[in-house]
C-alpha positions in Angstrom: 0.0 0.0 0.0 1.4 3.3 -0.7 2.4 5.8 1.8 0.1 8.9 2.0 2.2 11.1 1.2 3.4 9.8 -1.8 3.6 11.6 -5.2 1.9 10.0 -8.0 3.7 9.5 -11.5 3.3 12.2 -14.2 0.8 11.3 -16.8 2.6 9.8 -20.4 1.6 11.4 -23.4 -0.5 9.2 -25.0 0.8 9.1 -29.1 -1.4 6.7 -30.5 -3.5 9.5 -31.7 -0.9 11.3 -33.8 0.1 8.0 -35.1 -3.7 7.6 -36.3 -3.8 10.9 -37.9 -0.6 10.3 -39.7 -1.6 6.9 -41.0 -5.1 8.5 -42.2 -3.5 11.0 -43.7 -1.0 9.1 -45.9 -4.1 6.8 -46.7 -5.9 9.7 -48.2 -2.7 10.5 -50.1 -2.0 7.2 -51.6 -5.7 7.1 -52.6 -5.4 10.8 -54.1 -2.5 9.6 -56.1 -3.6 6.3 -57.3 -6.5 8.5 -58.4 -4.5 10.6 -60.0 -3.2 8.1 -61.7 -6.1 6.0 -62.6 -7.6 9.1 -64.7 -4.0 9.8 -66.9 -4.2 6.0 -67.8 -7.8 6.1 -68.8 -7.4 9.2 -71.2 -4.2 7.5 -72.4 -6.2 4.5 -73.5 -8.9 7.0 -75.3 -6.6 8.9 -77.1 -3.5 7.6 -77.5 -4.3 4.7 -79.2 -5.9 5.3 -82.3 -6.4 3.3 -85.8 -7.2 5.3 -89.4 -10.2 3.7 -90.7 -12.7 4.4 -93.4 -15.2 6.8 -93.4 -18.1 8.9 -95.1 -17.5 12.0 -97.2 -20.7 12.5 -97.8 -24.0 11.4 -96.8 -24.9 8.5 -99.1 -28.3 7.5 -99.9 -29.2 3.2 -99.6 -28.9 1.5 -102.5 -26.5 4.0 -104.1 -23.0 2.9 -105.5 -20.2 3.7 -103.3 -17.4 5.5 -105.3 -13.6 6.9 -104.5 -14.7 10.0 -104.0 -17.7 9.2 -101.4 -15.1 8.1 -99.1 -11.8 9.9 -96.6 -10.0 8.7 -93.9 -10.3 9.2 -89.6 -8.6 8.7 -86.9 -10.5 6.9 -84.2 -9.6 5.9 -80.7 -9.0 1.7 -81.1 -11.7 0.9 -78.3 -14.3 2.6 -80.7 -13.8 0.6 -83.6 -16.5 -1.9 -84.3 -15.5 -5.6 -85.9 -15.6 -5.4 -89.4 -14.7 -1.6 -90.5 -12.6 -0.8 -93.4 -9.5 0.5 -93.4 -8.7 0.4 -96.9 -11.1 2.7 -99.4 -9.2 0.2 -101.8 -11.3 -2.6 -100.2 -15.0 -0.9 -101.0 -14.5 -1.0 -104.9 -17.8 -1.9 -106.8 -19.8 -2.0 -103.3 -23.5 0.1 -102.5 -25.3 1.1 -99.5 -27.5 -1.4 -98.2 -28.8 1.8 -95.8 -28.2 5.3 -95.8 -24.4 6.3 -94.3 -24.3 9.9 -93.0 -21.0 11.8 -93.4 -18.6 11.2 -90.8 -19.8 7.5 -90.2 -17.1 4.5 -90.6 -17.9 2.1 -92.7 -18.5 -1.6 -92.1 -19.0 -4.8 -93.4 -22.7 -4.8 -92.5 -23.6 -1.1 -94.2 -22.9 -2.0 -97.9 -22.6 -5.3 -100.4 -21.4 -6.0 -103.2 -24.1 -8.7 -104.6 -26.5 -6.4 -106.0 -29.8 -8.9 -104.8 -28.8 -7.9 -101.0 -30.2 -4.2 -102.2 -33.4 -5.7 -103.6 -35.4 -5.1 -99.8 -34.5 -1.0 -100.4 -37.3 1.0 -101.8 -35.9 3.1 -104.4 -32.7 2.8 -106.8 -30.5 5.7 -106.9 -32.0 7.5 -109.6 -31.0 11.6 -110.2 -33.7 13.6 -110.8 -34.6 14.2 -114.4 -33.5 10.4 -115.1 -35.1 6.7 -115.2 -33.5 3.6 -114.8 -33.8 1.1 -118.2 -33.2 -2.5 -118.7 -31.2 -3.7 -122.0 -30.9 -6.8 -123.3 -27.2 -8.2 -123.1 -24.8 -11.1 -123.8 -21.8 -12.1 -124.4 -20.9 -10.6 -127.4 -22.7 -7.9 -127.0 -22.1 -7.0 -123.7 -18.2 -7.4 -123.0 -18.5 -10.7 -122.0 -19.9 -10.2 -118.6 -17.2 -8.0 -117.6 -19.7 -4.7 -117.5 -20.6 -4.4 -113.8 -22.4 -2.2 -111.7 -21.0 1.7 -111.2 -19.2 0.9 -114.5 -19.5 3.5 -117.7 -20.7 2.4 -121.1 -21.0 3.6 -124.9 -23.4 2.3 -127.2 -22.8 1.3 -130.5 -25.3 0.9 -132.9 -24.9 -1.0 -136.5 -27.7 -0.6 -138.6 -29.0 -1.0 -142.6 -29.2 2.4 -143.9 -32.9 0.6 -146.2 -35.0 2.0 -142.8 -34.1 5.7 -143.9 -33.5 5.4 -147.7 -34.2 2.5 -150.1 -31.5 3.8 -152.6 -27.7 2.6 -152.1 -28.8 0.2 -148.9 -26.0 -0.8 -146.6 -24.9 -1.5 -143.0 -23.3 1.7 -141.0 -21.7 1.8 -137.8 -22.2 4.3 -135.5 -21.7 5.5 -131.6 -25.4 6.3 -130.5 -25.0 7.1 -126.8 -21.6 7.8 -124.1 -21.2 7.6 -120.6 -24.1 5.9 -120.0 -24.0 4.6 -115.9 -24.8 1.1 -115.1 -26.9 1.1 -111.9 -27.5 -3.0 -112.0 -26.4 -5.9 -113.4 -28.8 -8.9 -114.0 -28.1 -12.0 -112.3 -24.7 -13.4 -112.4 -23.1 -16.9 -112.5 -20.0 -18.2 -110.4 -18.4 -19.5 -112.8 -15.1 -18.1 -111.6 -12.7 -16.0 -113.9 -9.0 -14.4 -113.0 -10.2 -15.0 -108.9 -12.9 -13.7 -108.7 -17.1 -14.1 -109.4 -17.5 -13.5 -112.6 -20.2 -14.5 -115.1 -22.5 -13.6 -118.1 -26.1 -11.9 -117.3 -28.7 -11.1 -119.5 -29.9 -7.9 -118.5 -27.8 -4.6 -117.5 -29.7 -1.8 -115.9 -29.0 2.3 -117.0 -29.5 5.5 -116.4 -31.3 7.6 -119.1 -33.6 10.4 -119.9 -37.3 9.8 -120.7 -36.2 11.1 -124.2 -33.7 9.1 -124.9 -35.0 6.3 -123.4 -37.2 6.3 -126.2 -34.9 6.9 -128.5 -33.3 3.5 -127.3 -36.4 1.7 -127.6 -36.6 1.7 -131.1 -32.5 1.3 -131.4 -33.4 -1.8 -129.7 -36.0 -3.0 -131.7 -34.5 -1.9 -135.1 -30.8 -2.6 -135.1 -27.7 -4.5 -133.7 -26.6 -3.1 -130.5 -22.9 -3.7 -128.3 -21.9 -2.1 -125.7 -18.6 -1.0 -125.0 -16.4 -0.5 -121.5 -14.7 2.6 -120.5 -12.2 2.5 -118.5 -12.2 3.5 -114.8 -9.4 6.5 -116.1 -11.8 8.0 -118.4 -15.1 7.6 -115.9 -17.0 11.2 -115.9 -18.2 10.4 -112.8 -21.2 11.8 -113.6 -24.1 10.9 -116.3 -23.8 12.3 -119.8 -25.7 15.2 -120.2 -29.2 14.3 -122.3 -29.0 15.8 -125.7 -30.3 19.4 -126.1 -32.8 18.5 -128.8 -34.2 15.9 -126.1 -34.8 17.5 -122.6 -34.1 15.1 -119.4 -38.3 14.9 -118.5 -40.0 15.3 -121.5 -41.1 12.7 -124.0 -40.0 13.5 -127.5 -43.2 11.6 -128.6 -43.5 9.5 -131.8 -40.0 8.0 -132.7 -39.4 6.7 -136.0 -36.7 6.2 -138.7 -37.4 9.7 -139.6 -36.6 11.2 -135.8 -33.7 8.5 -135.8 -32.1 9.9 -138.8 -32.4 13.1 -138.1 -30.6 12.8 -134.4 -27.7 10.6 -135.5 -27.8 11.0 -139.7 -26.9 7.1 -140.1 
């Protein structure tokens, strides 16, 4: 038992608590800087790593061919990029739209085709205004031996027996009756395959043409020996022949005969 008069011992400073502040202290730092860190590796991943891909120009309508010029180049962050998009413009020759693609948009494998019966659920064929799309006959022979295909440009020749305009001095003439006309569609095509790839005869080719000189072709088609001949992609307009001035884009010329006919191209 202690003494009465003893002193009692001096109270110790108790240093758990600065011990606890310290350690919640350098908790909230280490959290701070793993935070810190955490957002300058997320907007690396966003940014820094991008791919070039392939994308819209323009707006272009469904069903509509897709050409060079429709298309440019973007960079977009690699975690954006959906399975299937093009990164070679190269890649999209002799495709169309299966919907509309609005400028800006990168294109992939499930917006356009190349087999022109995946366009056949659209409702309209990209037709300009002042135009109407007409089916001719072709073949072989007369058609380049399948090789014409869709976005392509063609000329027309027309051979004909000069006894339809004047019975005197009958003979055959030779003449170039329509240029630059734009193939829209093909008709169906077989796989017989030709230098790698699907190639085939069909018997129908589908054009772009006035009312007027739609006409015009009618009775070209009924009345003489038509062959069609393939420009090549260097000497492509890229845009449809203008119609004749004598034969307005949306007006019908009305009756067409040998006598119209001559007068036009003077066979």
């Amino acid at each position: 038992m202690a003494a009465i008069g003893q002193t009692r011992p001096a109270r110790t400073t108790n240093i758990r608590t600065p011990l606890f502040i310290l350690g919640v202290g350098l908790a909230l730092l280490a959290f701070l800087v793993m935070f810190a860190f955490g957002m300058l590796f997320a907007n690396r991943s966003q940014t820094g790593t991008q791919v070039r891909v392939v994308v819209a120009a323009q707006d272009i309508d469904a069903r509509e061919p897709i050409t060079p010029d429709m298309l440019t180049t973007a960079l977009i962050p690699t975690a954006a990029v959906a399975p299937h998009t093009f990164v070679r413009a190269a890649d999209l020759a002799g495709v169309s739209a299966l919907v509309g693609i609005y400028k800006g948009q990168p294109i992939t494998g499930n917006v356009v085709a190349s087999n022109p019966d995946q366009l056949t659920y659209s409702s309209f064929l990209p037709i300009p205004q002042g135009y109407i799309a007409l089916t001719l006959p072709t073949s072989e022979q007369q058609g380049v031996a399948g090789f014409i295909a869709q976005g392509d440009y063609i000329d027309v020749i027309a051979t004909v027996n000069t006894q339809l305009f004047l019975s005197a001095n009958p003979r055959q003439v030779t003449r170039t009756v329509f240029t630059s006309v734009y193939v829209i569609r093909v008709g169906p095509q077989s796989t017989v395959p030709r230098q790698g790839q699907a190639q085939g005869l069909s018997s129908s080719i589908t054009v772009l043409m006035s009312l007027c000189d739609a006409q015009y072709m009618d009775w070209l088609l009924s009345n003489t020996t038509l062959k069609y001949a393939l420009l090549s992609f260097h000497d492509y307009t890229k845009q449809q022949a203008p119609p004749d001035a004598a034969c307005p884009s949306t007006t019908a010329p009305g009756l067409i005969g040998p006598a119209q006919v001559q007068g036009r191209w003077g066979f």
